[in-house]
C-alpha positions in Angstrom: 0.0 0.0 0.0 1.2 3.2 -0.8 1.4 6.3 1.2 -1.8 8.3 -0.1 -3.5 5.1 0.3 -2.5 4.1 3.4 -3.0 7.4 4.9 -6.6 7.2 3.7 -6.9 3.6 5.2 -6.0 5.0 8.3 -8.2 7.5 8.5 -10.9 5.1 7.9 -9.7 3.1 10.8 -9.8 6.3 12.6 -13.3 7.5 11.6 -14.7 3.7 12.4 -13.2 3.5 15.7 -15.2 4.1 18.9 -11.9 4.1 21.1 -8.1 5.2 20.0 -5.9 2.8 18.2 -2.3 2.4 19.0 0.2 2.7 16.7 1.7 -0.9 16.7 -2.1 -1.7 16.2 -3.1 0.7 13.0 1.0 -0.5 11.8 0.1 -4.2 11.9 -3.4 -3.2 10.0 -1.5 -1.3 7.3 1.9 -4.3 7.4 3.9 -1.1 8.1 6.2 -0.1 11.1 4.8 1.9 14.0 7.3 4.5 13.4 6.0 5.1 9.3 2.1 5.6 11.2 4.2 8.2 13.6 5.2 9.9 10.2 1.9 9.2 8.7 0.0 10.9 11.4 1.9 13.8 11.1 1.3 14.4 7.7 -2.4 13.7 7.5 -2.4 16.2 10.5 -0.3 18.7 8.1 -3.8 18.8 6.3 -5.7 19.6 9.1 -7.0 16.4 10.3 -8.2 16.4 13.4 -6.0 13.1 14.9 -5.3 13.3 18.9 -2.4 11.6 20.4 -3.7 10.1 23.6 -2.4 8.1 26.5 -4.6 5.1 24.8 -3.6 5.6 21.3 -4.7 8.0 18.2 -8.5 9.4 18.2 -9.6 11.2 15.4 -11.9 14.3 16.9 -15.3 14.5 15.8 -17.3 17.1 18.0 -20.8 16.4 18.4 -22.7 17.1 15.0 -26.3 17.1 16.4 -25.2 19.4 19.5 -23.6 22.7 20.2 -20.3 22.3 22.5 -19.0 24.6 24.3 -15.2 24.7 26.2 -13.6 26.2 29.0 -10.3 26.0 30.3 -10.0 25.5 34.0 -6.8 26.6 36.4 -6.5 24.1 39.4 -3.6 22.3 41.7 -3.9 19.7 44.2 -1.6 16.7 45.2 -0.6 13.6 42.7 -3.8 11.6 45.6 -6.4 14.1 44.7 -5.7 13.7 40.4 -8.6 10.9 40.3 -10.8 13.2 42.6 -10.0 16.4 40.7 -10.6 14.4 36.9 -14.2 12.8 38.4 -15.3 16.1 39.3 -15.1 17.4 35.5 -16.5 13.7 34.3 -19.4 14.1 36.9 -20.6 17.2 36.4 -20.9 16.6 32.6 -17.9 17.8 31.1 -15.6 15.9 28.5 -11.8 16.3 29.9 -10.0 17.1 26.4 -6.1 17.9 27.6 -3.9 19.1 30.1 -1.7 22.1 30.2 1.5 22.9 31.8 3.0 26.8 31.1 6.6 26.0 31.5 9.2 28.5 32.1 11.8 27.7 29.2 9.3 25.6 26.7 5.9 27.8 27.3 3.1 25.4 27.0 2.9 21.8 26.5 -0.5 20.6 26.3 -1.3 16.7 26.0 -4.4 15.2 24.4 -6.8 13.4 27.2 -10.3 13.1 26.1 -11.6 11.6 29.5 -15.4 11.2 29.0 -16.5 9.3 32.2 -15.3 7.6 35.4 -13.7 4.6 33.3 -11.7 6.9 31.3 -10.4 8.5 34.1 -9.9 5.2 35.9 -7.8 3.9 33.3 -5.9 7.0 32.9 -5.0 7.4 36.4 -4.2 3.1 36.5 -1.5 3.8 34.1 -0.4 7.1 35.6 0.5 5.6 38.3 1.5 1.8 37.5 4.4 3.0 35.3 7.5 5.1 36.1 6.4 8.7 34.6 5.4 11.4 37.0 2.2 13.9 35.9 2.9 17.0 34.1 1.4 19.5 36.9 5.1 18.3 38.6 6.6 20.7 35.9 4.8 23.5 37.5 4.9 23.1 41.1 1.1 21.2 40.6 -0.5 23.8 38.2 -1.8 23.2 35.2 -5.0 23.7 33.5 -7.4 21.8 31.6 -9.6 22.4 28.6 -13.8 21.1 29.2 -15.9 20.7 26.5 -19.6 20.2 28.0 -23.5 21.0 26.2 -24.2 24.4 28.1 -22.2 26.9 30.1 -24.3 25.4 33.3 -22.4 22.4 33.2 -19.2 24.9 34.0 -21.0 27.0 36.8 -21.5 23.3 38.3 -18.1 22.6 37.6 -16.7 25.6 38.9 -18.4 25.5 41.9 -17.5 21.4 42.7 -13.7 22.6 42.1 -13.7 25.8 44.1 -15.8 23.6 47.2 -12.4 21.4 46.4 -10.2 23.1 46.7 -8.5 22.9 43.4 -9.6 26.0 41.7 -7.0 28.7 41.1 -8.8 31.1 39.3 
């Protein structure tokens, strides 16, 4: 398969997947190496496709077409014990968890891709956060970071807001 094809083929994969594909897993799909779908990826998003990198694997980002969404970004710090609390609050309330966001002093900001929806995303996010060796970003930043919500109506962030302030974890 050549590489206008098989980038096409993967965003088919993409578009027919209800959860994120690795990379080994979309390589052995296309009899490719993992590090050609790296490349891949990053060409197809060259053209403005909308392909997340997420702990889980690759997501291709379809917003809601039947609904209007809205998003907020949110300020908070709190220990590495209080992450699942902090991540159930946004889940809870209604809001889709969409990335983290460190401001670092010498690289500005990194953001990485979440896309928590519910309690078992954030389950399995927080299982591998803390079953493997690498630390959360907020450690960059002395625990702040921010977070970007995407929910149906701007109540869903008042009831946000006000869970996260009650917390605690709100810093602005």
């Amino acid at each position: 398969m050549e590489g206008d094809e098989r980038r096409q083929f993967i965003l088919k994969l993409l578009a027919g997947s209800e959860s994120p594909l690795s990379g080994t897993e979309i390589a052995g799909k296309c009899g490719v190496s993992r590090q050609i779908i790296v490349q891949d990826i990053a060409l197809l998003r060259a053209t403005n496709k909308n392909i997340l990198s997420t702990y889980r694997g690759y997501l291709l980002y379809q917003p809601e077409k039947d609904t209007e969404n809205f998003k907020r970004t949110f300020a908070v710090s709190h220990t590495d014990e209080q992450i699942q609390d902090e991540l159930y609050t946004f889940v809870d309330c209604g809001g889709k968890v969409l990335d983290v966001t460190v401001m670092h002093e010498i690289y500005g900001a990194i953001t990485v891709d979440l896309i928590l929806n519910n309690r078992v995303d954030v389950d399995d996010f927080t299982t591998r956060l803390f079953t493997t060796p690498a630390k959360p970003l907020k450690e960059l930043t002395g625990g702040n970071h921010m977070h970007t919500v995407e929910a149906s109506s701007p109540e869903v962030f008042d009831r946000i807001e006000e869970q996260l302030k009650k917390k605690g974890y709100l810093i602005r």
